[in-house]
MDTraj code that builds the backbone (N, CA, C; nanometers):
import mdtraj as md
import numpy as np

residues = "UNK UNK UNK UNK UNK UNK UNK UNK UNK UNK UNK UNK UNK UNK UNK UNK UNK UNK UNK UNK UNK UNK UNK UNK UNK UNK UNK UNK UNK UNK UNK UNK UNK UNK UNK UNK UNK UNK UNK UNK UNK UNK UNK UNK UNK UNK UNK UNK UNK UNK UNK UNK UNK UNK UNK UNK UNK UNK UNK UNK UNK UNK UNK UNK UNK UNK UNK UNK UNK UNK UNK UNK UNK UNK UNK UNK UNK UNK UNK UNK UNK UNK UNK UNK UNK UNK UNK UNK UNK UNK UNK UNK UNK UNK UNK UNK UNK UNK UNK UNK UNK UNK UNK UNK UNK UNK UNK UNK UNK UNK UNK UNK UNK".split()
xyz = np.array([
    [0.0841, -0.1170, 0.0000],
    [0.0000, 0.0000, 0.0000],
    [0.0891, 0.1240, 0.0000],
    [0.0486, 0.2199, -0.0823],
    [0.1157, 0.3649, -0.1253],
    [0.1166, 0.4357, 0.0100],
    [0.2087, 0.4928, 0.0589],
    [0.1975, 0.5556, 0.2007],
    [0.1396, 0.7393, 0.1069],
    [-0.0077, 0.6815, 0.2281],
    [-0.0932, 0.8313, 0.2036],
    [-0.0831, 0.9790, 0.2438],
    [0.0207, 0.9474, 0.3491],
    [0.0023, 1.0796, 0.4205],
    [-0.0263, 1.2079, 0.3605],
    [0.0657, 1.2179, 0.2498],
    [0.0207, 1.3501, 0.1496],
    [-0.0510, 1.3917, 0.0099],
    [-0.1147, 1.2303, 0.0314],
    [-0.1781, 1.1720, -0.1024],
    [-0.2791, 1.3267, -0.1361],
    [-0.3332, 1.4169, -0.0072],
    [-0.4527, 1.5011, -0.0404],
    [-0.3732, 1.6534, -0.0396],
    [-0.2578, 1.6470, -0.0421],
    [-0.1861, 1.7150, 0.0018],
    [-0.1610, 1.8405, -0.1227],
    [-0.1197, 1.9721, -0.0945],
    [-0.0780, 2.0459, -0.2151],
    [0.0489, 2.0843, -0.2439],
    [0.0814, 2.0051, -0.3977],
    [0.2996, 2.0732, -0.4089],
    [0.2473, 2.1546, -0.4733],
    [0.3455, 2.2418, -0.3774],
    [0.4383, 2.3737, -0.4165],
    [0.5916, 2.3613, -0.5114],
    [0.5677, 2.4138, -0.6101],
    [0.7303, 2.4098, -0.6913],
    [0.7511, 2.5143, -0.6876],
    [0.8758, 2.5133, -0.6411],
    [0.9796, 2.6749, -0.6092],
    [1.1253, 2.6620, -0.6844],
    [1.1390, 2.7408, -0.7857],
    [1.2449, 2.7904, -0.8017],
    [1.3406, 2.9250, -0.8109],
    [1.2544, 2.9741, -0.6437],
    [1.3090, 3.0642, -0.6087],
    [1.4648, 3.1030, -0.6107],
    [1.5280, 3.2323, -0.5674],
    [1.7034, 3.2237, -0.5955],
    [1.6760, 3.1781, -0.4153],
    [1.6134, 3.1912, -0.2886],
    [1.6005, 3.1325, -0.1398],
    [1.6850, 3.0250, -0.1713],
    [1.5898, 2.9197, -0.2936],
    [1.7042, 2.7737, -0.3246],
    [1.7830, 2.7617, -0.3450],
    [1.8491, 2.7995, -0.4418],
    [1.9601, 2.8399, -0.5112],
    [2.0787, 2.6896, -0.4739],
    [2.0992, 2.7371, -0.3522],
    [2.2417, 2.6523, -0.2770],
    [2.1454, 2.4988, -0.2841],
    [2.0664, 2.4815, -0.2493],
    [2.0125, 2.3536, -0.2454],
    [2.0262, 2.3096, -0.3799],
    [1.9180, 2.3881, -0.5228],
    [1.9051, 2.3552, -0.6405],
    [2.0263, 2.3147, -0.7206],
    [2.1149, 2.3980, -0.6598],
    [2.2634, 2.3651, -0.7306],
    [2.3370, 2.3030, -0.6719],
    [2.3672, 2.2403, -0.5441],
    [2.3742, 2.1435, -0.4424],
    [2.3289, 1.9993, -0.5380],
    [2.2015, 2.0615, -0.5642],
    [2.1254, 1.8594, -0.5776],
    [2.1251, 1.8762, -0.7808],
    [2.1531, 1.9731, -0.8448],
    [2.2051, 1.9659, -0.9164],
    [2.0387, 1.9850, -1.0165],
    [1.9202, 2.0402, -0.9630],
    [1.8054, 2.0285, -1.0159],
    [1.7683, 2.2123, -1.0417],
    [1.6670, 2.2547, -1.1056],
    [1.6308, 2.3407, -1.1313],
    [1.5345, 2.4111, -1.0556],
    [1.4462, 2.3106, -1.0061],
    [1.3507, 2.3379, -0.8880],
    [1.3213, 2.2257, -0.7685],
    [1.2728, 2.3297, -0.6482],
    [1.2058, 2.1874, -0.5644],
    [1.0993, 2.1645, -0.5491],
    [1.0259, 2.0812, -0.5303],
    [0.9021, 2.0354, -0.4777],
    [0.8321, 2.0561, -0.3347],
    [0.7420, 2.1467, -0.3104],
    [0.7074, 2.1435, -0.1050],
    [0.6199, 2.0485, -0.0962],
    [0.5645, 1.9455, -0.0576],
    [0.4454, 1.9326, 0.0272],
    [0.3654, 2.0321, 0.1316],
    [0.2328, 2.0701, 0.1389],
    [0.2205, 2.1498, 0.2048],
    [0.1946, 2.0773, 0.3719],
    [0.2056, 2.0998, 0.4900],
    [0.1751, 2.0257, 0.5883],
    [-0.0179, 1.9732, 0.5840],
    [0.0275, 1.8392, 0.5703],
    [-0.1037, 1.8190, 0.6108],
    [-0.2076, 1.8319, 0.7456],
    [-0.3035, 1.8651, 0.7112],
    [-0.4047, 1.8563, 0.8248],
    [-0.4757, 1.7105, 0.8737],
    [-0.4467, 1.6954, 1.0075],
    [-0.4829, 1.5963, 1.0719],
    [-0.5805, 1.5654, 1.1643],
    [-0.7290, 1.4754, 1.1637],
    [-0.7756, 1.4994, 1.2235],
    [-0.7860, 1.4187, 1.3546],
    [-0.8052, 1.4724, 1.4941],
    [-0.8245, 1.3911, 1.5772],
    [-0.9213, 1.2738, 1.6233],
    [-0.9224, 1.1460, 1.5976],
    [-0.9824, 1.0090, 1.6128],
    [-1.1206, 1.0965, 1.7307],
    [-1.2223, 1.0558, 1.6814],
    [-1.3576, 1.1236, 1.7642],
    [-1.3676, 0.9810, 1.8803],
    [-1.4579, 0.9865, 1.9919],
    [-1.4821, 0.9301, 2.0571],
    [-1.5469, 0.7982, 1.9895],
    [-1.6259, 0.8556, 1.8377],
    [-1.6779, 0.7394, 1.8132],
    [-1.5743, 0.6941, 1.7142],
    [-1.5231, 0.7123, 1.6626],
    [-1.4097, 0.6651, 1.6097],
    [-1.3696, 0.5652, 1.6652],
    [-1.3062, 0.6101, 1.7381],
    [-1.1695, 0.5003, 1.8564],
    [-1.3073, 0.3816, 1.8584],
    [-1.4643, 0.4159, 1.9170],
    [-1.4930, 0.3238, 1.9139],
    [-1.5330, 0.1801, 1.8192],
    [-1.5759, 0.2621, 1.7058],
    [-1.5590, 0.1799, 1.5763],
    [-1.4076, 0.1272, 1.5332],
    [-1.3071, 0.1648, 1.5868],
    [-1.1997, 0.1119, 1.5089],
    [-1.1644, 0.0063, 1.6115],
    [-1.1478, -0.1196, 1.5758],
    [-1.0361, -0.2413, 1.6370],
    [-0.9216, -0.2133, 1.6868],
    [-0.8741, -0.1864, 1.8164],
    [-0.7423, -0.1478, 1.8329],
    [-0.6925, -0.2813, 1.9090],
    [-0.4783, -0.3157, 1.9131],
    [-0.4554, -0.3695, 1.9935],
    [-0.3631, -0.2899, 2.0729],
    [-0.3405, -0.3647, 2.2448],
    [-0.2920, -0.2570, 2.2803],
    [-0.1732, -0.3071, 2.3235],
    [-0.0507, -0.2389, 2.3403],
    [0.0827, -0.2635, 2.2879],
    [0.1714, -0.1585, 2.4427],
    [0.2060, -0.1828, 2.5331],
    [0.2532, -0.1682, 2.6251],
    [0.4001, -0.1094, 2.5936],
    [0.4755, 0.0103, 2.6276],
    [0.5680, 0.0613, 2.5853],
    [0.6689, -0.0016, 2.5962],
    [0.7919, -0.0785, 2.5882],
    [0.9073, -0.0656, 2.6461],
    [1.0681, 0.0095, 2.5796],
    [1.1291, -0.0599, 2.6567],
    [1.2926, 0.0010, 2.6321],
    [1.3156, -0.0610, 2.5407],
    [1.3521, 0.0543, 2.3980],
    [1.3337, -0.0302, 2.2517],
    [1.2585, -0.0394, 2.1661],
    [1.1652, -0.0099, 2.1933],
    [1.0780, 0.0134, 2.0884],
    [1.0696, 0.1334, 2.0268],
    [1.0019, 0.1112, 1.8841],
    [1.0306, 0.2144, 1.8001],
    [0.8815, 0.2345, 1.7269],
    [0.8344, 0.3812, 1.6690],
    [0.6625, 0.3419, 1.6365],
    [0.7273, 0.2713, 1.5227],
    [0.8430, 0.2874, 1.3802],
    [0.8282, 0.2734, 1.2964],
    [0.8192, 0.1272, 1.2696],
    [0.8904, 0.0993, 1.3973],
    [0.9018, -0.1056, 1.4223],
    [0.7577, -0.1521, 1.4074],
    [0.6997, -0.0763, 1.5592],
    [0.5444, -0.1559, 1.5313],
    [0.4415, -0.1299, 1.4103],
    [0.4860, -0.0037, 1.3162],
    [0.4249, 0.0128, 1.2421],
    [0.4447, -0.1190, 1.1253],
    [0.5876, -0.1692, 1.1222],
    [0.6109, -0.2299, 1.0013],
    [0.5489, -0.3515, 1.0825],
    [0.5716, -0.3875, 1.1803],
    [0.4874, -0.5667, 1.2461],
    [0.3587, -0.5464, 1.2377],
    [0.2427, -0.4197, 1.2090],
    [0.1094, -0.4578, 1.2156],
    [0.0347, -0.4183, 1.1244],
    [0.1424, -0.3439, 1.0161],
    [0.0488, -0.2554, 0.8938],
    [0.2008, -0.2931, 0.8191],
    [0.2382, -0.3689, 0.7565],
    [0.3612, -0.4300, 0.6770],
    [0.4605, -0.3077, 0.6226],
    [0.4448, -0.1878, 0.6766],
    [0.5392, -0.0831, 0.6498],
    [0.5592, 0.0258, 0.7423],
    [0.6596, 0.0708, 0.7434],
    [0.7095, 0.1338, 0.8800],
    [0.6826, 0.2794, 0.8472],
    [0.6348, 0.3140, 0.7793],
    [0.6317, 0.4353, 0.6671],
    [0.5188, 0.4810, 0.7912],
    [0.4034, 0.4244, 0.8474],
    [0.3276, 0.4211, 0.9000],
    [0.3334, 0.4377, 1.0255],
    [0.4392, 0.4459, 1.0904],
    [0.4382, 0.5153, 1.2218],
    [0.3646, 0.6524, 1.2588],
    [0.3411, 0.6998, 1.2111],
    [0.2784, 0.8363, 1.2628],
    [0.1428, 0.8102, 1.2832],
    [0.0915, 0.7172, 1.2083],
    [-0.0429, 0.7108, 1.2711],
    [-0.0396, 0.5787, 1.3717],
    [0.0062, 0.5352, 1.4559],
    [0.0117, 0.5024, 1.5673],
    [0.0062, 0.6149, 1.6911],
    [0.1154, 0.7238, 1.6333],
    [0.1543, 0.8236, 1.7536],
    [0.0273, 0.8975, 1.7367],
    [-0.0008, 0.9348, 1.5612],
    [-0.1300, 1.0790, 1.6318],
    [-0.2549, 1.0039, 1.6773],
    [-0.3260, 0.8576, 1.6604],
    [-0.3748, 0.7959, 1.7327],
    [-0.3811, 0.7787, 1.8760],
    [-0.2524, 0.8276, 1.9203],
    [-0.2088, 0.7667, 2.0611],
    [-0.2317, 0.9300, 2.1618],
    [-0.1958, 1.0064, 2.0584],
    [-0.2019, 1.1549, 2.1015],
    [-0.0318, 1.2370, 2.1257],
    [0.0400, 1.1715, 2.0377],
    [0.1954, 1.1949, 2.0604],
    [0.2647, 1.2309, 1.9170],
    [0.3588, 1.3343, 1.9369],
    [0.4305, 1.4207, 1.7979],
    [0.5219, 1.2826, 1.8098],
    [0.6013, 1.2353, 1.9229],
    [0.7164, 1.1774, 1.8644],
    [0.7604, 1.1156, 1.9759],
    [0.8196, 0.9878, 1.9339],
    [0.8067, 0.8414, 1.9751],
    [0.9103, 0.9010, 2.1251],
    [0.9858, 0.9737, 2.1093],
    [1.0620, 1.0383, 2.2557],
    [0.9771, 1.0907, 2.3407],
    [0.8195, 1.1348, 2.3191],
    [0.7767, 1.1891, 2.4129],
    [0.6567, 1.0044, 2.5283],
    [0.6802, 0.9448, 2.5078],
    [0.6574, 0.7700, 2.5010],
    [0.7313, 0.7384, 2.6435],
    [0.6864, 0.7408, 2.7436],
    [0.7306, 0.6389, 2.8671],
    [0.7310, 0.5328, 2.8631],
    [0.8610, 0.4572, 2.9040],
    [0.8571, 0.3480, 2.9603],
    [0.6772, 0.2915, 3.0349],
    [0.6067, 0.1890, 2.9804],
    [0.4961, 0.1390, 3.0533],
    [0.3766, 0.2163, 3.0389],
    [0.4088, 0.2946, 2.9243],
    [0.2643, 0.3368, 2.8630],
    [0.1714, 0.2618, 2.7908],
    [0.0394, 0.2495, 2.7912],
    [-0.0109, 0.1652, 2.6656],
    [-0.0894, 0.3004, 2.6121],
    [-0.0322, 0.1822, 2.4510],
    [-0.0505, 0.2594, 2.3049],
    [-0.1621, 0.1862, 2.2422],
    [-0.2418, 0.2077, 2.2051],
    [-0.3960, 0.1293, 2.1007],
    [-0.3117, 0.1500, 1.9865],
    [-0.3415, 0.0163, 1.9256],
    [-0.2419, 0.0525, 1.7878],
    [-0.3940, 0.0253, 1.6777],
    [-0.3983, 0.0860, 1.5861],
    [-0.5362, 0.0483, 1.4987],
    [-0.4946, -0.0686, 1.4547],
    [-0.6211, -0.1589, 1.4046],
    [-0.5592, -0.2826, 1.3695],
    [-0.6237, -0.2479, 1.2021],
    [-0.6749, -0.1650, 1.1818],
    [-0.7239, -0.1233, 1.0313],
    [-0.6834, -0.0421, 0.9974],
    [-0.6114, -0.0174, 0.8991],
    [-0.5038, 0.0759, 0.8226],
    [-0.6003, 0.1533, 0.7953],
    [-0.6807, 0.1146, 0.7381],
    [-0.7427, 0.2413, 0.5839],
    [-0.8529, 0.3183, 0.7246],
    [-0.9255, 0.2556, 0.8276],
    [-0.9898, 0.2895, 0.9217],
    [-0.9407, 0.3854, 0.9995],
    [-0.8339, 0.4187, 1.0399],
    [-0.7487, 0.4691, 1.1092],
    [-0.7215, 0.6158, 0.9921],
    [-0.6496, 0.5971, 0.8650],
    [-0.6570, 0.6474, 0.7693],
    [-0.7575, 0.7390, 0.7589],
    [-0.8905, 0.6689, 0.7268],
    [-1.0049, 0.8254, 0.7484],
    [-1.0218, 0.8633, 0.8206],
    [-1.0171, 0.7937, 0.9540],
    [-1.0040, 0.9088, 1.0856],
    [-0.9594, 0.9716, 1.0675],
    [-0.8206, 0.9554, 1.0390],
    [-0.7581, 1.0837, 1.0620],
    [-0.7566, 1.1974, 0.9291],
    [-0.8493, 1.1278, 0.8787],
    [-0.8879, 1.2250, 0.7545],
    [-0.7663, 1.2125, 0.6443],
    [-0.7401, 1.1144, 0.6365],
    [-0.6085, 1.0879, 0.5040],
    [-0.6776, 0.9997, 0.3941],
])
top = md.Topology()
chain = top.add_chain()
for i, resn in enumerate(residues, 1):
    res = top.add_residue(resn, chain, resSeq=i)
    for name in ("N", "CA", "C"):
        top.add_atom(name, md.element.get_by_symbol(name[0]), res)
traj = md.Trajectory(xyz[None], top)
């Protein structure tokens, strides 16, 4: 599966002189932006319609790990964390539990992707 995150997303092409050092750096004429996508937060009924399992933190773990053991690509970590309510896998205690969606594409329109 195509990782969606910016599938709804809008590029920006800039070949501003701002680039310049980059464009001539990477040896291209212009770059490409993604614009940040908007994300929405899983509703009460959400979480309840979606299948979650729940996955207990420890020393070592990584989202992009559990992303690739329960959705076959690691690309997919972020929607574990904004599911969980977290920017980034450092802000994650030891002995937290995480609901991991067990439905990709479910999880996906939640969060409006």
């Amino acid at each position: 599966m195509p990782n969606r995150r910016y599938r709804k997303t809008t590029i920006i092409n800039t070949d501003e002189e701002y680039y310049s050092s980059l464009t001539n750096k990477r040896g291209v004429k212009n770059i490409d932006h993604h614009v940040t996508p908007f994300l929405n937060n899983p509703t009460v009924g959400d979480r309840r319609r979606t299948n979650t399992i729940p996955h207990i933190w420890k020393y070592g773990d990584r989202l992009y790990k559990l992303a690739d053991q329960y959705y076959g690509d690691g690309r997919y970590w972020w929607v574990i964390a904004w599911w969980n309510g977290y920017a980034l896998e450092a802000e994650i205690n030891t002995g937290v539990k995480l609901l991991i969606p067990t439905n990709l594409e479910e999880a996906l329109t939640a969060l409006g992707v």
